[in-house]
N, C-alpha and C positions, 0 to 999 in steps of 0.2 A: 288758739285751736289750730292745729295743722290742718289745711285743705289736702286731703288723698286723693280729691276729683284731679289734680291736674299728675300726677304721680303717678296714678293709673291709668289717665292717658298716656303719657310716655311711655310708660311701661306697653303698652298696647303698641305704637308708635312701632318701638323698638321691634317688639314680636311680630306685627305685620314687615318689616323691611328683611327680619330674619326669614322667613317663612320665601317671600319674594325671592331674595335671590337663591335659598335652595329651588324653588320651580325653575329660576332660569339655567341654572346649572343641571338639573336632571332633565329639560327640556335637552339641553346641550347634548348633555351621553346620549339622550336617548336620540337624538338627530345624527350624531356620530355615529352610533348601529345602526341605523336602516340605511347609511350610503354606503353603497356597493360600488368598494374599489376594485371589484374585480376583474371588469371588462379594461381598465388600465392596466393592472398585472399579469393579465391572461396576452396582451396586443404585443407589450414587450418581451414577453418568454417568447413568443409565435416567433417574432422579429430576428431575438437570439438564436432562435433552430433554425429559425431559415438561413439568415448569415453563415451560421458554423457550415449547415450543409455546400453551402453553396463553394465557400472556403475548403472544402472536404475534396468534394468534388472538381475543384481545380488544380489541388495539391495530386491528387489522385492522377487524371491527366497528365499533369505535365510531368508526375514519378514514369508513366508510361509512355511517354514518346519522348525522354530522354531532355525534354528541357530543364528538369528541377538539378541533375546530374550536372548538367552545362554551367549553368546560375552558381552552383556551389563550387564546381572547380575555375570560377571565373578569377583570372590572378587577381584584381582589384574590388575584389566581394564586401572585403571591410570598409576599404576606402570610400567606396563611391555610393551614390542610393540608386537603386533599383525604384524608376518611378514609373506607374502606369499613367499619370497625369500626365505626362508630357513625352506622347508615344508619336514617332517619325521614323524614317528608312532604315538609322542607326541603331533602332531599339532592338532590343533580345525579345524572343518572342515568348517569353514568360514576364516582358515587361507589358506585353501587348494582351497576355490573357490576365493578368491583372489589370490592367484599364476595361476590360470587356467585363470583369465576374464586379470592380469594383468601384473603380473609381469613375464609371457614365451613372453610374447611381447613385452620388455623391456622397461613398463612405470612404473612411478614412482607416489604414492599417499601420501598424508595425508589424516588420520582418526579422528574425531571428536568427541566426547559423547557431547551432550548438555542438561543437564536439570536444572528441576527449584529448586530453592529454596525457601521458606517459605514466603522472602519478595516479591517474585515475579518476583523476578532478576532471571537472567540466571547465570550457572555456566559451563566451559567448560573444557575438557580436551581431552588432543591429545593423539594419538596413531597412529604411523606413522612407514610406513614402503619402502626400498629400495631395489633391489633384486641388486646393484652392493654395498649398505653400510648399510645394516639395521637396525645398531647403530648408526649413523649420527646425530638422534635427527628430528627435523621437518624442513623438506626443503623448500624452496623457491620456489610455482609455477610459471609457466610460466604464462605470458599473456593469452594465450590458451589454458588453463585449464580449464577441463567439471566440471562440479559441478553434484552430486546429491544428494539427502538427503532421509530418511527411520526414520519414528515417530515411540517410540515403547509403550507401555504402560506397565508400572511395578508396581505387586498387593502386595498389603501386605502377602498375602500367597506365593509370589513365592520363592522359593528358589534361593540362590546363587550361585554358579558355581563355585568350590574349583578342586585343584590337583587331582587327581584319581591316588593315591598312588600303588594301587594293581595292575596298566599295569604296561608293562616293554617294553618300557622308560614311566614315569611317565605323564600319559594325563594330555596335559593342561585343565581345565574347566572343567573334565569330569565326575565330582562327584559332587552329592549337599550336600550341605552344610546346614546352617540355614537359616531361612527366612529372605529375606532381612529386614524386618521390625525390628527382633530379633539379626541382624548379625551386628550392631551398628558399630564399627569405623573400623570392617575387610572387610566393604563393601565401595567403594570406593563414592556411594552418598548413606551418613549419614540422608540429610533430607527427611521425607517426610510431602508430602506439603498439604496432611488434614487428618491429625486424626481421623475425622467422617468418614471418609468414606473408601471403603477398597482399594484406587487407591494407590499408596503409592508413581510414581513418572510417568515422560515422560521423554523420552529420544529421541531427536533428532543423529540420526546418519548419519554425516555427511561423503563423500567423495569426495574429493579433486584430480584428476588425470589429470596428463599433462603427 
């Protein structure tokens, strides 16, 4: 004779472990809906708008007292970094309001120049700065990183922005040079993009801050 007392135990066995882990799994979801992630997603947005603004706000400034214009016609714009980390006598003073807007509050940006070229294409080039590695090269934003951007317009009469040999430490930018139109391959954008006329480039100046 077959014993089914112990057959329906296990059978029981089985149905009590299945039953268990579905409670612990809808325990689960239902512990996943009631945390409220939103005081974390709501801190980071706030963060984002404040950065952009503050970014906004100093592209804005320096488009109106003439240092974003200075910065872009500087002859070694590609070359060199524009850092606010490491601001002294010789700094340009758009390196010194990015160390005030960015880097005494320990964030970290990328700089952009973007202008056009003859075909119509864009050409870009970085300029990036860290106040903990400022030679690092161009780093990696975060998800959370504000964007703003400052257009500038550059005329064939403007001059270029060379060393200022005669301070002591030598200013960066802080001498003109030749016009850019006339300052050919010592100026870091060579084309401009109409001849007719006496606009000679745009520069989009982008900032990148997480």
């Amino acid at each position: 004779m077959i014993d089914s007392t112990h057959g329906s135990r296990g059978q029981a066995y089985t149905l009590e472990g299945m039953i268990s882990a579905i409670l612990v799994v809808t325990a689960v979801l239902v512990g996943l809906q009631v945390v409220d992630f939103g005081p974390w997603t709501s801190d980071t947005t706030q963060q984002t708008e404040d950065m952009e603004q503050r970014a906004e706000d100093m592209l804005d400034l320096a488009a109106e007292n003439g240092t974003l214009s200075r910065v872009v016609r500087c002859t070694y714009g590609s070359a060199d970094t524009f850092t606010g980390g490491q601001v002294d006598n010789g700094s340009t003073t758009f390196e010194r309001m990015l160390n005030q807007t960015f880097d005494r509050h320990g964030r970290n940006y990328n700089i952009y120049f973007t202008y056009l070229i003859p075909s119509g294409e864009r050409e870009r080039v970085s300029v990036t700065s860290s106040e903990s590695n400022p030679t690092s090269g161009v780093i990696a934003p975060t998800d959370s990183a504000a964007v703003a951007t400052k257009t500038i317009a550059i005329y064939d009469d403007d001059r270029t922005r060379i060393v200022d040999r005669t301070q002591n430490p030598p200013q960066k930018c802080g001498a003109k040079g030749a016009t850019v139109k006339d300052a050919g391959g010592a100026y870091f954008i060579e084309e401009d993009i109409d001849d007719d006329s006496p606009l000679y480039n745009i520069v989009e100046v982008r900032v990148v801050v997480w």
